[in-house]
C-alpha positions in Angstrom: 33.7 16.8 -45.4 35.0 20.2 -46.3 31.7 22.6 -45.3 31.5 26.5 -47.3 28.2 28.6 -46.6 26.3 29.1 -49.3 25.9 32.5 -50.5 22.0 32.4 -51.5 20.4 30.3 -48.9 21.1 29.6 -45.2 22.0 26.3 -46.3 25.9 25.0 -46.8 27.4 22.6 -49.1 29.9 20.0 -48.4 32.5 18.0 -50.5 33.8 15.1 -50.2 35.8 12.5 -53.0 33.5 10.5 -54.2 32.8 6.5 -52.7 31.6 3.4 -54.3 28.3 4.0 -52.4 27.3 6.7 -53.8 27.1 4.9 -57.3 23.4 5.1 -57.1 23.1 8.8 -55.8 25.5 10.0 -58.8 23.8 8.5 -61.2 20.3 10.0 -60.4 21.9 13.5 -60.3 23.8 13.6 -63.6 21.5 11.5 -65.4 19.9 14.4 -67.4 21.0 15.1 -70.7 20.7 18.7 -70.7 23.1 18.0 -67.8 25.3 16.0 -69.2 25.6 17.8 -72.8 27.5 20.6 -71.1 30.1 18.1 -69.9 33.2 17.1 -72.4 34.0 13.4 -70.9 30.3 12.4 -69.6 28.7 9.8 -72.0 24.8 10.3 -73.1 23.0 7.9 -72.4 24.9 8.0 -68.7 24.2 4.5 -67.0 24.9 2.9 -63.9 28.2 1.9 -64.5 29.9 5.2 -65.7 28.6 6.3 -62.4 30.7 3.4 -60.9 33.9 3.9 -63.2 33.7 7.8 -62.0 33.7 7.0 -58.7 36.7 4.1 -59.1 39.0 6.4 -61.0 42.4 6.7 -59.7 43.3 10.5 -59.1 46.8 12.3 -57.8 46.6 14.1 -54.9 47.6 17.2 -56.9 44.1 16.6 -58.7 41.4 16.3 -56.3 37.8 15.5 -57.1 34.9 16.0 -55.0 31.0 15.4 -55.1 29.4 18.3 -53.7 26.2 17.8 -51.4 24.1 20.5 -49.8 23.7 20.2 -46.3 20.6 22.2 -44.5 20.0 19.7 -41.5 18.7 17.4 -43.6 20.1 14.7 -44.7 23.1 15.5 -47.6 22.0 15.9 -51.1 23.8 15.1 -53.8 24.2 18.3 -55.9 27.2 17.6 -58.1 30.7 17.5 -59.1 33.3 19.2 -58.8 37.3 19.0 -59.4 40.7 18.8 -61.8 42.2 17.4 -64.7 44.7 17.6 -67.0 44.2 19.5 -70.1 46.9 19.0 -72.8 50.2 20.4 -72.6 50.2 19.5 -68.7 47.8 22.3 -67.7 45.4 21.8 -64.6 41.6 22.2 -65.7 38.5 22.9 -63.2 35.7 20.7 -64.5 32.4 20.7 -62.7 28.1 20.5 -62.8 25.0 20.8 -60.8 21.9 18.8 -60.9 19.6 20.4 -63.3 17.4 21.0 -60.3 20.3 22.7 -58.2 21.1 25.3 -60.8 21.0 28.9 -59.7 21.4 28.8 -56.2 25.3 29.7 -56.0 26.4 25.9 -56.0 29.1 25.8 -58.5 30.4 29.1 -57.5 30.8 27.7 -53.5 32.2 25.1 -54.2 34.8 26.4 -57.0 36.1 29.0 -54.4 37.1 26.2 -52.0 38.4 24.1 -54.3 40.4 27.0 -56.1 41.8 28.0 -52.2 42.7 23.7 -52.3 44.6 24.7 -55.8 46.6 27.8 -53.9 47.4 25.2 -51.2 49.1 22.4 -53.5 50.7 25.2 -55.6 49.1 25.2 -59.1 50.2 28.6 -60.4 47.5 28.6 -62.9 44.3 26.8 -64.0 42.1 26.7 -67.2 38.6 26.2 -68.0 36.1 25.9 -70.8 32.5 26.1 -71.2 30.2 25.2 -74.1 29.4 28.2 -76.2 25.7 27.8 -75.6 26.0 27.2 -71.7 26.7 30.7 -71.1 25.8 30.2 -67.3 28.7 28.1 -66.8 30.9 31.4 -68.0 29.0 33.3 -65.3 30.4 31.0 -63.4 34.0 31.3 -64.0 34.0 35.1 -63.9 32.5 35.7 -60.5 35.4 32.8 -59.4 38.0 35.5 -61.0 38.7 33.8 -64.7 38.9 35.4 -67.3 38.2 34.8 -70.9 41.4 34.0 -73.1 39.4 35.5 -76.3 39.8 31.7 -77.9 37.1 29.7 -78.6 38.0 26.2 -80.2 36.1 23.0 -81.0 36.3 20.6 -78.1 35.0 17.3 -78.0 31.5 16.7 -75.9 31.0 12.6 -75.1 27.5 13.6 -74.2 27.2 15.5 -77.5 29.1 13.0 -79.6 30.3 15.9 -81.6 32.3 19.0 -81.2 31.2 21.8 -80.1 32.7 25.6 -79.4 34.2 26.0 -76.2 35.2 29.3 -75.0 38.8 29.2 -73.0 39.4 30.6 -69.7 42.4 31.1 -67.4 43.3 32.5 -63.6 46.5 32.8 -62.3 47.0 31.8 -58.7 50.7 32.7 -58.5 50.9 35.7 -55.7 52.9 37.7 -58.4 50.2 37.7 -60.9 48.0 38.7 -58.3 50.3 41.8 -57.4 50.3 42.5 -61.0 46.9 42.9 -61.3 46.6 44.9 -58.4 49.3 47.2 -59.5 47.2 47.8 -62.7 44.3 48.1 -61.0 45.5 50.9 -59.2 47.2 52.8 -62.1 43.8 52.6 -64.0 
């Protein structure tokens, strides 16, 4: 399990891909539909078994997936998800949630920094990400991880919504000459 402190508590998280045994663990966690409404590919009413066909679907390396768990000294709890996919056109997308009971407490944001340092590492120049118009948390999210907005909002599809719904586009470049870039104009403003 990858560990990262976590930034609010003296606790730390861990990821790990997900296993067939923690079917039952998954499903208690994301089975919330204010949860699950923010979500593009989660079905509402989430059973059991899309809990087992998560856990069972094949991924490429170059698209990891992990289930993030807190860890305190206690034993692991699981908080959420986290990882990518492919958005149309080829382009890598960071998906992810926390257990209604797990929001606020700096989960998502842990947890995208380490897996956005796993992106650098396989060599994804550049990643996308969406959120739900009226989940503007999950945009709070993406900004303090260094996205930025692309000023496009566009109807995506919601499974736990069964209906479209605005979703406001992001982007961040992990290529070191964007970074450079930005640094440049950072200086000249």
């Amino acid at each position: 399990m990858m560990e990262s402190p976590d930034v609010c508590h003296n606790t730390k998280i861990a990821f790990r891909p997900g296993w067939p045994e923690d079917r039952g663990s998954l499903f208690a966690a994301i089975n919330d539909e204010t949860v699950v409404r923010n979500l593009a590919s989660a079905p509402w009413p989430y059973r059991p078994d899309d809990a087992e066909h998560f856990l069972a679907t094949p991924r490429p390396a170059t698209h990891p997936n992990f289930l993030i768990f807190s860890r305190n000294g206690q034993p692991p709890v699981l908080l959420g998800s986290i990882g990518f996919g492919d958005k149309e056109e080829g382009q890598l997308e960071l998906g992810y949630w926390i257990a209604r009971d797990h929001w606020g407490h700096g989960y998502a944001t842990e947890a995208g920094r380490a897996v956005l340092d796993i992106a650098r590492a396989l060599g994804h120049p550049e990643i996308r990400a969406e959120h739900f118009a009226d989940n503007p948390a999950s945009g709070k999210v993406l900004r303090k991880l260094g996205f930025r907005p692309t000023g496009h909002s566009v109807p995506r599809y919601s499974k736990g919504r069964a209906r479209k719904a605005d979703a406001i586009q992001f982007t961040l470049s992990l290529s070191d000459d964007d970074s450079a870039v930005d640094a440049m104009r950072n200086i000249a403003a």
